[in-house]
C-alpha positions in Angstrom: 39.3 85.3 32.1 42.4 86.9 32.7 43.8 89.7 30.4 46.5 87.2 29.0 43.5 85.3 27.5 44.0 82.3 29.8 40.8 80.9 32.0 41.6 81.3 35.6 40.1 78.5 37.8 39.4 78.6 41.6 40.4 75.6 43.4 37.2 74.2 45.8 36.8 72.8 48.7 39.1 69.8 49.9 41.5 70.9 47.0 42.5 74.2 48.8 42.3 72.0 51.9 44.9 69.4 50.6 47.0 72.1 49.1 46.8 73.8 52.5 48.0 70.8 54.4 50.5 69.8 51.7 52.5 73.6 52.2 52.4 73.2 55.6 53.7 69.5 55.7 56.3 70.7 53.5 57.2 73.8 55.4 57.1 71.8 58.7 59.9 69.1 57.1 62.0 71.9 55.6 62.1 73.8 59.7 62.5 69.9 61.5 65.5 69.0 58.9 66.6 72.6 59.7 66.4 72.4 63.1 67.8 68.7 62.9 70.9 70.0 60.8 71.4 72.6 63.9 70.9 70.3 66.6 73.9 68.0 64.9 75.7 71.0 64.4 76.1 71.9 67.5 76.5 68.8 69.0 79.3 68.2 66.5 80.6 70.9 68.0 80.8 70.3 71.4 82.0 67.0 70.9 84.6 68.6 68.8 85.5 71.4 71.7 85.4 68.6 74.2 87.8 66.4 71.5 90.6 69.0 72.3 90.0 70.0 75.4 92.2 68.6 77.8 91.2 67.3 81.0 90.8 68.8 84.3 93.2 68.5 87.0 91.0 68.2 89.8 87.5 66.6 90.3 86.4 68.8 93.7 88.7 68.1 95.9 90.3 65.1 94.1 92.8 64.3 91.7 91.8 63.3 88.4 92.7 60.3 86.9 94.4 61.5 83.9 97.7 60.2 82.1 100.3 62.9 83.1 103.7 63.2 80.5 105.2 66.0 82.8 105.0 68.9 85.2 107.0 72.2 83.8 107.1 74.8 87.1 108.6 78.6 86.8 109.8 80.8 89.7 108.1 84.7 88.9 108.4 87.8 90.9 106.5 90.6 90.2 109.1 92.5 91.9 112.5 91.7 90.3 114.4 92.3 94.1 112.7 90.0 95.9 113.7 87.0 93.5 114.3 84.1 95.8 118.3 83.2 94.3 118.0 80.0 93.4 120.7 78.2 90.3 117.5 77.8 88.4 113.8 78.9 87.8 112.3 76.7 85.6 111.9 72.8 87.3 111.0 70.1 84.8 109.4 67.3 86.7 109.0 63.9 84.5 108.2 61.5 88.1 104.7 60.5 87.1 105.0 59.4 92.0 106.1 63.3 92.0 103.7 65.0 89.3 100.6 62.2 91.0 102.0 64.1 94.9 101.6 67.7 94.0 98.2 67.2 92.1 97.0 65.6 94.9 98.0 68.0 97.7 96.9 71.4 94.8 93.7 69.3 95.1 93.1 69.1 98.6 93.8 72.8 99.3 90.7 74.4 100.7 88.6 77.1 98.6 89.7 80.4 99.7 87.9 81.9 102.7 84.9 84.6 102.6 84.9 87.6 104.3 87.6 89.8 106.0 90.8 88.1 107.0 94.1 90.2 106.9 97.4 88.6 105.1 101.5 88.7 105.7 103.0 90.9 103.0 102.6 90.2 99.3 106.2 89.7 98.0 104.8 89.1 94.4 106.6 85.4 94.5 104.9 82.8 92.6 105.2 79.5 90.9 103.1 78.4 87.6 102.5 75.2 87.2 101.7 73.5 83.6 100.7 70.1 83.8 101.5 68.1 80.2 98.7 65.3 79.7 98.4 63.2 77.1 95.5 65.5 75.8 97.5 68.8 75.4 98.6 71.4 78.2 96.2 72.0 81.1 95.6 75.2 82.4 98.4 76.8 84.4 98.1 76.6 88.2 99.5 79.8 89.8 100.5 79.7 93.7 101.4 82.7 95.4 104.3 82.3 98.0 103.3 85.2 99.8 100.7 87.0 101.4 97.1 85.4 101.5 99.2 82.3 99.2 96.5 82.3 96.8 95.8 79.3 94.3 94.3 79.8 91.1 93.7 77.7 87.7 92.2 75.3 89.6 88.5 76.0 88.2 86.2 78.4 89.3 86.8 78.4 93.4 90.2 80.3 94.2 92.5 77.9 96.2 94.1 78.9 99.6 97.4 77.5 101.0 98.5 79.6 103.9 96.8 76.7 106.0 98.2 73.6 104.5 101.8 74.0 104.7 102.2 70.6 103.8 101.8 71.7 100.1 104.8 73.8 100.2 107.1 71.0 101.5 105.4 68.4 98.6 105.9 71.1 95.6 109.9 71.6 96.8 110.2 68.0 97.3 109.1 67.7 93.6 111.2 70.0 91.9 114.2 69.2 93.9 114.9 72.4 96.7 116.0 71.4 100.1 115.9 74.1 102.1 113.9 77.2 102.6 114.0 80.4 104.6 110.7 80.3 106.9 109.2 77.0 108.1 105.6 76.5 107.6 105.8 79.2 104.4 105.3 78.9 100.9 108.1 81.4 100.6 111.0 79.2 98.8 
């Protein structure tokens, strides 16, 4: 008896046993619909992140297939003097041909070399690049002009143009300049 004046009873045998496996079934549906509910969190989640996310611009070394509204590209110079003098700085491309052209050749530019290799001078000219999908803004694409004529916002692997001079020509094609200073450059 206890002190309260109630009769305390000991379960037996397959009674503790069955109580035993009953709090553990329970306890083992309470973690799976927990761990369930997580699971379908977090894919909710990605498929949310991926939702908004917009698309990339290359696949490797190959254009995506994405539906492009328009290509928005500004002139910068990290030193205000050597600021090509153009009558604008800011080139709005809407040509889906002309936005397809320079995707494809930013594409094709080899990953930047390892190792040692020594560069022309860095004028700090660059152009930025913001491809407008259907999906939202993708990433900005920054080429430098000068020096190693660096690619980035490509993905991961850093871009390199000082071999393909072909990309120049395409990108000034696309936003309308005619001429430049050095042939075979990025300089504009």
């Amino acid at each position: 008896m206890s002190d309260n004046g109630s009769r305390h009873v000991k379960p037996r045998g397959r009674a503790v046993r069955a109580g035993a496996c009953f709090a553990a079934l329970a306890a083992a549906a309470v973690l799976t619909a927990g761990c369930a509910a997580a699971t379908q969190s977090v894919i909710g989640s990605q498929a949310a992140r991926d939702a908004t996310r917009p698309h990339a611009l290359c696949h490797g070394r190959k254009a995506s297939r994405i539906k492009l509204r328009r290509l928005v590209v500004t002139l910068h110079a990290t030193i205000p003097a050597n600021m090509p003098r153009h009558s604008t700085r800011r080139w709005t491309v809407r040509s889906v041909t002309k936005m397809r052209t320079v995707q494809r050749a930013l594409c094709a530019l080899p990953k930047q070399p390892k190792g040692i290799y020594h560069c022309p001078a860095d004028l700090g000219i660059s152009y930025r690049l913001r491809y407008h999908s259907a999906r939202g803004v993708l990433p900005a694409v920054t080429a430098q002009t000068t020096g190693c004529e660096i690619v980035t916002g490509l993905g991961k692997a850093t871009r390199w143009a000082a071999e393909s001079p072909r990309f120049w020509t395409t990108l000034r094609r696309a936003i309308g300049i005619k001429h430049h200073r050095s042939a075979g450059s990025g300089t504009p």
